[in-house]
C-alpha positions as CSV (number, residue, x, y, z in Angstrom):
1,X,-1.7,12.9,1.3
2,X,-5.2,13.0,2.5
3,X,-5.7,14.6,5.9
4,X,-7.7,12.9,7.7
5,X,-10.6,15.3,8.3
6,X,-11.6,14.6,5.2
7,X,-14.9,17.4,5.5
8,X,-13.0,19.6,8.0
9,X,-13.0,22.0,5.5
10,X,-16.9,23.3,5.6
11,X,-17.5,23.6,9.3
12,X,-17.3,27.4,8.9
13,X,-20.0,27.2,6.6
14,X,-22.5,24.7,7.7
15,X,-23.6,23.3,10.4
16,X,-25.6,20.4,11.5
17,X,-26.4,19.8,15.1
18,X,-23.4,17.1,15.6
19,X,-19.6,18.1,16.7
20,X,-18.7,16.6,13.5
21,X,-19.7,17.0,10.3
22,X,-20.9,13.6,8.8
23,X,-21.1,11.1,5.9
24,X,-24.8,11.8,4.7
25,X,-25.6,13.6,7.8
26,X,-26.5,13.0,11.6
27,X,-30.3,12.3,10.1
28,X,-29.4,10.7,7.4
29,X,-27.7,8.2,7.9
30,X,-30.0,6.8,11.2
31,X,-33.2,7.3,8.7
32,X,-31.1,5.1,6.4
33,X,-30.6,2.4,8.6
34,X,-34.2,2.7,10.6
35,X,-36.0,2.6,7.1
36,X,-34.0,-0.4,6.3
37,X,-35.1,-2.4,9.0
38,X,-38.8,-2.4,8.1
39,X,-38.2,-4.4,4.9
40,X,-36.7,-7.5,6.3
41,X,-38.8,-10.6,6.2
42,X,-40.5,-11.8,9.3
43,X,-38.2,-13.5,10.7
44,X,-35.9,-10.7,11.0
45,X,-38.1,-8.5,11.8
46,X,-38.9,-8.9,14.9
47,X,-35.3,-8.8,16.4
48,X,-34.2,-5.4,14.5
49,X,-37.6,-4.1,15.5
50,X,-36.8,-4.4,19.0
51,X,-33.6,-3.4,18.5
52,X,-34.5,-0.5,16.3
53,X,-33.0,2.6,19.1
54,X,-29.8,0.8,18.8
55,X,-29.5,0.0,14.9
56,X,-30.7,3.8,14.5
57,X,-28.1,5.2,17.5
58,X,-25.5,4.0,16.6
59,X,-25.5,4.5,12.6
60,X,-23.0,6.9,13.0
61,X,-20.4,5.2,14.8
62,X,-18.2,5.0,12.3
63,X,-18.3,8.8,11.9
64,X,-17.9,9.2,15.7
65,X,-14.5,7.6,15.7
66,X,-13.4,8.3,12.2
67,X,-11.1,10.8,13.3
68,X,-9.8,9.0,16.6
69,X,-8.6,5.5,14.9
70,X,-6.2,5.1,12.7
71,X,-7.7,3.3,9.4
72,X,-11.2,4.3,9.9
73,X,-11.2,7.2,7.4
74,X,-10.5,5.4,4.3
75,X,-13.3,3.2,4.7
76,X,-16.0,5.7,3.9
77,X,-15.0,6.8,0.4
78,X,-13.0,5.9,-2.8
79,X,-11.2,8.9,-4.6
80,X,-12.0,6.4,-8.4
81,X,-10.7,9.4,-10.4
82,X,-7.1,9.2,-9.2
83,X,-7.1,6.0,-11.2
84,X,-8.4,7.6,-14.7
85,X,-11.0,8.4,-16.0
86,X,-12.6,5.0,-17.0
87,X,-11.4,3.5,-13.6
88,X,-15.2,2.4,-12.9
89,X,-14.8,0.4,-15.9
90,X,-11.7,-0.7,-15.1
91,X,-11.2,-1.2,-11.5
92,X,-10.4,-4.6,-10.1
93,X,-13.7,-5.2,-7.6
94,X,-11.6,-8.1,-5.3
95,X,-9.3,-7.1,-3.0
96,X,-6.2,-9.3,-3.6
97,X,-6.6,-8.4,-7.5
98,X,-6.6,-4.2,-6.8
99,X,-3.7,-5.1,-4.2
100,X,-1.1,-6.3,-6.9
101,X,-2.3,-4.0,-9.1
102,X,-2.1,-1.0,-6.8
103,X,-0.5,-1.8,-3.4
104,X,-2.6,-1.4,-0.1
105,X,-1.0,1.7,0.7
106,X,-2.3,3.0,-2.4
107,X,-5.6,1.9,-2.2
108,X,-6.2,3.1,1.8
109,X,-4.7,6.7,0.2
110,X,-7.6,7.0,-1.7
111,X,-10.4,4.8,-0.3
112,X,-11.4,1.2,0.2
113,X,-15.3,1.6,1.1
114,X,-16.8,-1.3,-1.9
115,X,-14.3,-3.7,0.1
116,X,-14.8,-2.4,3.5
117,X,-18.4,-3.5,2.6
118,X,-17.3,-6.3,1.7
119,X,-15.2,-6.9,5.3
120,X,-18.1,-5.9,7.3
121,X,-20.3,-8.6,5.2
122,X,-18.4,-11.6,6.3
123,X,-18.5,-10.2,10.1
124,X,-22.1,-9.9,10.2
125,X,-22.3,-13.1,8.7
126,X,-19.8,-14.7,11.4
127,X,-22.3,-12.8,14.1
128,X,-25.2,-14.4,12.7
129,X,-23.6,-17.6,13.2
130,X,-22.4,-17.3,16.3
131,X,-26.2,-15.9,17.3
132,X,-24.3,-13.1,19.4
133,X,-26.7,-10.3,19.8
134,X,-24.8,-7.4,20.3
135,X,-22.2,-8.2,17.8
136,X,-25.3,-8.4,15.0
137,X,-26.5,-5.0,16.1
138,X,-23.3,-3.6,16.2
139,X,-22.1,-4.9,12.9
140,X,-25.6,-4.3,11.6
141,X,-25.8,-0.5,12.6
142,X,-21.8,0.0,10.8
143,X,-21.9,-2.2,7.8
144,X,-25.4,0.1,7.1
145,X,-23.2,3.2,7.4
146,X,-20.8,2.3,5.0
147,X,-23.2,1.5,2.7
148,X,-25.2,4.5,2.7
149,X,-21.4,6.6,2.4
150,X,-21.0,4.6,-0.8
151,X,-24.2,6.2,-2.6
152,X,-22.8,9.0,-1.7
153,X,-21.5,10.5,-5.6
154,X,-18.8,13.1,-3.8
155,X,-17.3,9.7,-1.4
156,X,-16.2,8.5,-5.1
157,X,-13.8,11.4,-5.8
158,X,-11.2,13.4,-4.9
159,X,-12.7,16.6,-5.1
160,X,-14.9,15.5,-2.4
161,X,-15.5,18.9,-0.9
162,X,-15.7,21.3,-3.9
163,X,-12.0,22.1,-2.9
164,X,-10.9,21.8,-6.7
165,X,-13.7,23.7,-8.2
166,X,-14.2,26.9,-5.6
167,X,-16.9,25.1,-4.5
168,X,-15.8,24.3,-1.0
169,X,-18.7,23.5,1.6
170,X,-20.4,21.2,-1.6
171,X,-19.9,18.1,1.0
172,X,-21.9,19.1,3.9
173,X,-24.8,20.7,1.4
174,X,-25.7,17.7,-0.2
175,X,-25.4,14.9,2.1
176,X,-27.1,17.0,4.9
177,X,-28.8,20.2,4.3
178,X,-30.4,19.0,2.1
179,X,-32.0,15.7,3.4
180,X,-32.5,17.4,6.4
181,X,-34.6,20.2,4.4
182,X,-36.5,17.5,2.2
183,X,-36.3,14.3,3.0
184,X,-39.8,14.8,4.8
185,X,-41.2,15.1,0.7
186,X,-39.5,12.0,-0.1
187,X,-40.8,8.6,-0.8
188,X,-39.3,5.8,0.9
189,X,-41.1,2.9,-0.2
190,X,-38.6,0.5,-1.4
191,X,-39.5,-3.5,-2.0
192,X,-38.7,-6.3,0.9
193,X,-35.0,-7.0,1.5
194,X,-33.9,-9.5,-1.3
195,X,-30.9,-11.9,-1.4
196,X,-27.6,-10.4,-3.0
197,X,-26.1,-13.1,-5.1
198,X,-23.3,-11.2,-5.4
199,X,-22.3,-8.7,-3.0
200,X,-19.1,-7.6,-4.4
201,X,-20.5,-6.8,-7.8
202,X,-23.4,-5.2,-5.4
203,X,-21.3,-2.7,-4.2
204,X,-19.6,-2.0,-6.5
205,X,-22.6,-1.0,-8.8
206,X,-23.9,1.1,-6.4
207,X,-20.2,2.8,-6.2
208,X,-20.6,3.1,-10.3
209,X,-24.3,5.0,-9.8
210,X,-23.2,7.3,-7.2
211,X,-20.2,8.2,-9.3
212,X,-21.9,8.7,-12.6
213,X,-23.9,11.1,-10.5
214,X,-20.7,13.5,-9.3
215,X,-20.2,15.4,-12.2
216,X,-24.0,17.0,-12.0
217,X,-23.9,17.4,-8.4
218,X,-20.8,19.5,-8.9
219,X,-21.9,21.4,-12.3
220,X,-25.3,22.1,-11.3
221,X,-24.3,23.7,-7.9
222,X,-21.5,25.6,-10.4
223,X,-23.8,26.4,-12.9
224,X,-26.6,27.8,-10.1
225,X,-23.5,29.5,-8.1
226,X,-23.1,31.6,-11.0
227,X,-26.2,33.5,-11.1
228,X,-26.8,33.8,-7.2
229,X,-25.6,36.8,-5.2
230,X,-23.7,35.5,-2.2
231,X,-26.7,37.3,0.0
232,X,-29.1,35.0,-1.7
233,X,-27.0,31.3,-1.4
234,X,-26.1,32.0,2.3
235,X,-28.3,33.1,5.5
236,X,-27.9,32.6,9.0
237,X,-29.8,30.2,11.5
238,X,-30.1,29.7,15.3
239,X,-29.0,25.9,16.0
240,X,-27.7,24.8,19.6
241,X,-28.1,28.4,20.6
242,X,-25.8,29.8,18.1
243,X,-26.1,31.8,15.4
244,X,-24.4,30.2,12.1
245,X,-23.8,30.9,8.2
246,X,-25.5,27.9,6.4
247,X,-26.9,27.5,2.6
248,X,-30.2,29.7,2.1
249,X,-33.1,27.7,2.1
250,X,-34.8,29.3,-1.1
251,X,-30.8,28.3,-3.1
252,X,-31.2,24.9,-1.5
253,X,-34.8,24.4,-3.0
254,X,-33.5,25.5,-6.6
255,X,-30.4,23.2,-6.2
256,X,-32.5,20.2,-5.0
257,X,-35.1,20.9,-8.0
258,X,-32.0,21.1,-10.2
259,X,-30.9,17.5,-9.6
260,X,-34.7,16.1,-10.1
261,X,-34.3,13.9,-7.2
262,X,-31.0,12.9,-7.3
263,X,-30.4,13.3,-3.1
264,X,-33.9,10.9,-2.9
265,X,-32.8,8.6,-5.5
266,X,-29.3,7.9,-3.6
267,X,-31.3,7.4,-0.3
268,X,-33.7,5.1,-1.6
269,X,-30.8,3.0,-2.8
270,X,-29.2,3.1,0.3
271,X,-31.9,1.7,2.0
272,X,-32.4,-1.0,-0.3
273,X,-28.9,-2.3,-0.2
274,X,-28.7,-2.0,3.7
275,X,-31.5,-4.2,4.2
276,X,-30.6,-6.3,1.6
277,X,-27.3,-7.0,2.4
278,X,-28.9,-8.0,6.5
279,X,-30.8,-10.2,4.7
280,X,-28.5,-11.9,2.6
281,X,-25.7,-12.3,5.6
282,X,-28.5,-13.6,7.7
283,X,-29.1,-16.2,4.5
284,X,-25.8,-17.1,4.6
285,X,-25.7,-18.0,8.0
286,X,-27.9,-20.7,7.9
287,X,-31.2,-18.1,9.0
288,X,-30.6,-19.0,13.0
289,X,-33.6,-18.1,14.5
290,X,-33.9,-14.9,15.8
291,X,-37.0,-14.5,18.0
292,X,-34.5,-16.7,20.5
293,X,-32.2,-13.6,21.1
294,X,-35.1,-10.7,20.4
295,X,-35.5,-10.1,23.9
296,X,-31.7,-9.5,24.6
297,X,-31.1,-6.9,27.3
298,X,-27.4,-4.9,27.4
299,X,-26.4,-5.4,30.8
300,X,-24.8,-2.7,32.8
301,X,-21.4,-3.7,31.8
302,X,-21.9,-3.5,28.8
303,X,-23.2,-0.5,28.7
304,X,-20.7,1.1,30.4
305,X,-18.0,-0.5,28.0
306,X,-20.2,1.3,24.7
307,X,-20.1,4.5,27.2
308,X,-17.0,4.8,27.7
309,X,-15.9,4.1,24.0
310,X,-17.9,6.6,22.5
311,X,-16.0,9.0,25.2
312,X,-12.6,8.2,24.0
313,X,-13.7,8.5,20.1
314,X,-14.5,12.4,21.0
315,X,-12.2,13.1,23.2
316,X,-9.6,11.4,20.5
317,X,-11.5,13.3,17.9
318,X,-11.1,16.9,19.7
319,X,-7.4,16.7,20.1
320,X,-7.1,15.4,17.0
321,X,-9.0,18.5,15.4
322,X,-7.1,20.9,17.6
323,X,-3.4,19.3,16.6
324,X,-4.9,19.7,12.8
């Protein structure tokens, strides 16, 4: 059985400036979904340019309470190996169809994130509809989080964390020291949001790329492991005021160089399908217009009511990490 701190495993080894090691990373993941927002069309772009603090905020919420409600885990990864080895090939892509195959138990075991994409498609699409603000920033800001987790080549296996290779830590190194080391040399120009004609067959190609890409993350960081003295692949840095044991920054560089852009490639991708996958729900709604709601205010109750949810996630979160 899973736990469900899927990454607990590499907080003694890295980390990141959150209380919780993420999917893709604390920056990441709000790059992701700010970049994203600057390739709708005009008539989007207005609204989620106004809105831009909140779509970029709250990009992690689903990391924030991933360890305080039941369910959330499962919706940020697929373990695709534990069904073969041709199980991209071979996978059913509609929910009902992996159901009989598999059971639902089964399937939340190991991971449902291409049809979790798929869930939070239809509610953004049901927000745009409705023309509720909040409800399409909200949904915005989570189905963008999901999406970037499924680029993500170790959220498509089992050995998500190294822990089957004596690579443990592997998760945290990828998906955030090393944006946060070069995503500043990346390019980020991707083209203007286009329509998804079909989104499940969308995410699940996206699903297929990252986890063609798993087996090199893993045997390049093996292969480089080899002929590094532990001296050299660790050091120690000062973050929050402490002193902690994180991946050198000279074996980062040679791992990065390794993968000959891997990290930038899945980003870019990201991106694309985030804002493409606004823009087609937006489509799909009928294209209500938004400059009518751009100028939405959260009142203070509200406010107080996202407050005080984020609270319970971490408090949630803390005694679920000290009962683990």
């Amino acid at each position: 059985m899973r736990k469900s701190i899927r990454i607990g495993l590499i907080l003694s080894l890295l980390f990141i400036g959150t209380e919780l090691v993420r999917g893709w990373g604390f920056f990441a993941h709000q790059r992701i979904n700010r970049l994203a927002a600057f390739t709708l069309p005009e008539e989007m772009l207005g609204f989620y340019k106004e809105h831009i603090v909140f779509l970029t905020e709250h990009a992690v919420d689903p990391d924030a309470r991933r360890y305080a409600v039941k369910g959330e885990a499962c919706r940020h990864y697929i373990d695709l190996d534990i069904y073969g080895d041709s199980a991209i090939y071979t996978m059913p892509h509609k929910w009902e169809d992996a159901k009989a195959l598999y059971t639902e138990d089964t399937l939340k075991e190991y991971g449902i994130v291409p049809w979790h994409i798929e869930t939070m498609r239809k509610r953004l699409v049901y927000a745009f509809r409705s023309k509720n603000p909040y409800k399409i920033l909200k949904v915005s800001a989570e189905i963008g989080h999901y999406i970037a987790d499924s680029n993500v080549p170790l959220h498509t296996t089992e050995n998500y964390n190294g822990q089957m290779t004596n690579q443990k830590g592997i998760h945290g190194f990828w998906e955030s020291r090393l944006p946060e080391l070069f995503a500043e040399d990346y390019d980020f120009f991707v083209d203007k949001a286009e329509y998804v004609n079909d989104p499940v067959e969308r995410a699940w190609a996206n699903v297929k790329t990252a986890h063609l890409a798993m087996d090199s993350v893993l045997f390049l960081e093996r292969e480089l492991n080899a002929k590094t003295s532990p001296d050299k692949k660790y050091s120690f840095e000062e973050r929050n005021k402490q002193t902690v044991k994180v991946y050198s920054k000279e074996y980062s560089a040679k791992y990065h160089k390794l993968m000959k852009g891997m990290v930038e490639r899945q980003m870019r991708a990201s991106i694309k399908m985030v804002a493409d996958f606004w823009y087609t729900c937006w489509v799909d709604a009928g294209q209500p217009n938004l400059d009518e709601i751009k100028n939405y205010e959260f009142d203070e109750e509200l406010k107080k009511q996202i407050k005080e949810e984020r609270n319970f996630w971490k408090n949630r979160t803390v005694k679920s990490r000290e009962h683990n």
